[in-house]
N, C-alpha and C positions, 0 to 999 in steps of 0.2 A: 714229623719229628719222632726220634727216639725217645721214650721215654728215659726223664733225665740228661736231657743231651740237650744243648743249646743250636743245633744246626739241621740242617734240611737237610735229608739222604737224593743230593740232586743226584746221582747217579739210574735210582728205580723212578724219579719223578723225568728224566730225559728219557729212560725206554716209554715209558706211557706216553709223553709227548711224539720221538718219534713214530712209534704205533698207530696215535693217533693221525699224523701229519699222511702218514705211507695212505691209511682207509680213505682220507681226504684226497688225495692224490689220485687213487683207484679207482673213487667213484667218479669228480672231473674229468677224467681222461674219457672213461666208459662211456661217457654219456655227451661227450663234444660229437661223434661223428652223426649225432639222432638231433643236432642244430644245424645244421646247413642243411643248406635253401637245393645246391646241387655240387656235383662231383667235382671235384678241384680239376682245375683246368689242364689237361696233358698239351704239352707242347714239341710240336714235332720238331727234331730234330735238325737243322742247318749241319753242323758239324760232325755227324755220324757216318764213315763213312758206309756206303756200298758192297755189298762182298757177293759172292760169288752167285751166295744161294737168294740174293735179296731179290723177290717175284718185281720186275719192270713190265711195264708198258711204254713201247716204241713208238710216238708220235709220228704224225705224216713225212715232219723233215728229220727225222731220226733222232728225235732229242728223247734221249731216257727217263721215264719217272719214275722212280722205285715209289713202289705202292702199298700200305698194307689193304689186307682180303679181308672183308666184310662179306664172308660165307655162311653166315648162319644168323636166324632173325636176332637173338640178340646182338651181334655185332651191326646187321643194318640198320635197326630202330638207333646203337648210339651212334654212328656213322663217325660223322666231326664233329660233333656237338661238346659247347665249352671250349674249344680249343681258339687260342687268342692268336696263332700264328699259324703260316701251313707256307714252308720253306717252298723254295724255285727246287722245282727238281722232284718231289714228294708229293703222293696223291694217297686216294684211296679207291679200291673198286670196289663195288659191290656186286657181285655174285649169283645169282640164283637159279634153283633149282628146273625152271624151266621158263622156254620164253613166253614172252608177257609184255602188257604195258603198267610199269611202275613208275609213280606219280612219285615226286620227292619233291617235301618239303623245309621250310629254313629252321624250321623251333629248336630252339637253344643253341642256333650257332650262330657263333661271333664273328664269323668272316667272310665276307664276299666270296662266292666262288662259282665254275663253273663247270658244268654237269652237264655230261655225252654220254648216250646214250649208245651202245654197242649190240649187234644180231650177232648170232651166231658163229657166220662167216667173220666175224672183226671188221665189218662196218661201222660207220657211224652213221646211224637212223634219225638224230634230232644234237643238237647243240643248244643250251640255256647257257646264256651270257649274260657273265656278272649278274648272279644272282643274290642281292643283296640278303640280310640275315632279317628275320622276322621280330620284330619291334613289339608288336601287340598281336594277343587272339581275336582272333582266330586267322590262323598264319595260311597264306595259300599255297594253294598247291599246284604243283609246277609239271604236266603230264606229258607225255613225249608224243602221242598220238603217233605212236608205231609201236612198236613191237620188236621188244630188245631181252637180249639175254644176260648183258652187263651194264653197270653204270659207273663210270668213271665220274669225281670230282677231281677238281685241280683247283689252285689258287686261280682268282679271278683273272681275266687279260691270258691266261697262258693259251686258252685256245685258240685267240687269233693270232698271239705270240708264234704259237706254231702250227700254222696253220690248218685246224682241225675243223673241217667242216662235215654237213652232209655228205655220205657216200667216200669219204679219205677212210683208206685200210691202214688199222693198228698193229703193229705186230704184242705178242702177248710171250713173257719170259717168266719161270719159273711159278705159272701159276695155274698149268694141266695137273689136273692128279689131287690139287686140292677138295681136304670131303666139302660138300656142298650140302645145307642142311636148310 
């Protein structure tokens, strides 16, 4: 109060309050993403369509998967991890710098899926079906026992969906020229 004045200067006692409210605010926000446990779940897309430049993989009976590229170890280690859906038609490959046998496992994914393993030539070297998502550690590990240059996941069932087996040639679209790291 004013001295001599019967009333509250709520005017300078509202800036202090919202002052106060904005630091409160600041600090909450800042310090919400250092509480979760992991990454909020990405959910692919149904409804997006396809364009021109979108990298496909051409299955044996020529059904198309637009795919994103998993070319560089951080994109392999998150692969599809957290992710609660994985649309008909959408996959993911992953990439790498030379061929090998790479072992992949379920931890932290929430969706059945299966995993083809691809040589050089756009073979398929090994098929894992319906590979369910890893519940408890120590999660296994799921190894091709060949020697592959790519590895394609897909929603579970689509492989025998379309018939991808051992030895069935893929064709590969818009995804030569990607850097490879």
């Amino acid at each position: 109060m004013k001295p001599g004045s019967d009333h509250i200067d709520r005017g300078g006692f509202r800036a202090v309050v919202r002052h106060f409210a904005s630091g409160v605010l600041v600090v909450a926000l800042s310090t919400m993403p250092s509480c979760r446990t992991k990454p909020a779940p990405v959910v692919a897309s149904a409804s997006a369509p396809a364009t021109a430049s979108t990298p496909r993989v051409i299955l044996p009976d020529g059904f198309p998967v637009d795919v994103e590229i998993a070319a560089n170890d951080e994109m392999r280690e998150q692969g599809l991890m957290y992710r609660d859906t994985l649309a008909p038609g959408k996959g993911m490959i992953f990439v790498f710098t030379a061929t090998g046998e790479y072992p992949f496992w379920m931890k932290n994914t929430l969706i059945p899926l299966d995993m083809i393993w691809i040589d050089d030539q756009r073979r398929v070297v090994h098929v894992a079906h319906d590979v369910q998502p890893c519940r408890a550690d120590p999660c296994p590990s799921y190894p091709p026992h060949a020697h592959a240059r790519d590895v394609l996941e897909l929603a579970a069932g689509s492989a025998r969906a379309h018939r991808v087996v051992e030895g069935s040639q893929l064709r590969f679209e818009r995804i030569e020229g990607v850097p490879v790291r």
